[in-house]
Backbone bond lengths (Angstrom), bond angles and torsions (degrees), N, CA, C in turn:
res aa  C-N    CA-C-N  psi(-1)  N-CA   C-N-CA  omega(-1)  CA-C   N-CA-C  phi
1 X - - - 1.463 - - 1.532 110.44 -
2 X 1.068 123.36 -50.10 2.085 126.98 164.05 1.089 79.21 -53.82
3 X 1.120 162.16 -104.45 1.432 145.11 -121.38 1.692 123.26 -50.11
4 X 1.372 90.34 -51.57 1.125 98.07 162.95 1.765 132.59 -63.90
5 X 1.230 106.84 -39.50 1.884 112.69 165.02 1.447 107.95 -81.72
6 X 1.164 154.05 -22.36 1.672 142.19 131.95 1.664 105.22 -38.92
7 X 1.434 144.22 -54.23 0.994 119.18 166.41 1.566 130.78 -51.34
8 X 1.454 103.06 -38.03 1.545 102.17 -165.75 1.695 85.59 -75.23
9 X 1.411 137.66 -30.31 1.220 112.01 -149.73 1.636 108.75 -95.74
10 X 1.740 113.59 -9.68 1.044 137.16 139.14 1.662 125.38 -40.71
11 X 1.157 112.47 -27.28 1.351 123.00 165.93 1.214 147.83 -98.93
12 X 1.683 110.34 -15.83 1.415 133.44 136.34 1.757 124.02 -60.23
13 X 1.515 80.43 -34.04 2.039 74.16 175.85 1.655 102.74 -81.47
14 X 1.241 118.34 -36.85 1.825 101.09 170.64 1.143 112.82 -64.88
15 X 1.001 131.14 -40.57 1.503 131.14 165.79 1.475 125.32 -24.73
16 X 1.557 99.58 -68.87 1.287 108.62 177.03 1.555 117.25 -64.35
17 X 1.358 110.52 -32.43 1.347 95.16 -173.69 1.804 106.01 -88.73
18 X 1.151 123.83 -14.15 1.202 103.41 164.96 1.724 130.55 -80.78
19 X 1.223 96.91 12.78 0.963 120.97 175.77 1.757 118.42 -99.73
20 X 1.120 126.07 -34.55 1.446 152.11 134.10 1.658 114.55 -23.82
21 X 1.232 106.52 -56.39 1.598 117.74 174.00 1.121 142.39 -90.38
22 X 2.001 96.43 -17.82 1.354 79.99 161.86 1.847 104.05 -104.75
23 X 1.118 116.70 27.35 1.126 111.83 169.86 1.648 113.94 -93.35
24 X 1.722 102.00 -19.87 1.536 95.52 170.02 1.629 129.24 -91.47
25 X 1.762 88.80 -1.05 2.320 96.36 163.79 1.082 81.88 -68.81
26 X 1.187 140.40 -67.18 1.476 144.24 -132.13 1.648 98.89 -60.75
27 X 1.382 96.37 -38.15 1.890 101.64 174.11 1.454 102.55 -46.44
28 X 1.385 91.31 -86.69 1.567 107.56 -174.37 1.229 135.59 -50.20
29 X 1.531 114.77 -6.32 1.222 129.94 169.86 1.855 105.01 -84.09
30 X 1.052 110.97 -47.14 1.142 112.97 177.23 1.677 126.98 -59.49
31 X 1.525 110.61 -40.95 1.045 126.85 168.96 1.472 127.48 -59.68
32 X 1.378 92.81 -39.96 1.589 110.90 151.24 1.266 120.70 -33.46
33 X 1.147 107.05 -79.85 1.330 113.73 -169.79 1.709 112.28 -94.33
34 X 1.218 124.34 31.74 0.810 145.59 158.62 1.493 133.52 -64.94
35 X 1.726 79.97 -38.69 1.918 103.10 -159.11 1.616 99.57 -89.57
């Protein structure tokens, strides 16, 4: 059963961070075309 909630909580942290990155193209995309 820990095995299983280390996975799930293993899967919120990828989560979030892919979520992190593509929020920072989204930066740089913007900034881009910003200029």
């Amino acid at each position: 059963m820990k095995f299983r909630q280390r996975v799930a909580d293993l899967n919120a942290e990828i989560q979030e961070q892919q979520d992190q990155v593509s929020f920072s193209i989204f930066k740089c995309l913007f900034c881009y075309f910003d200029q």
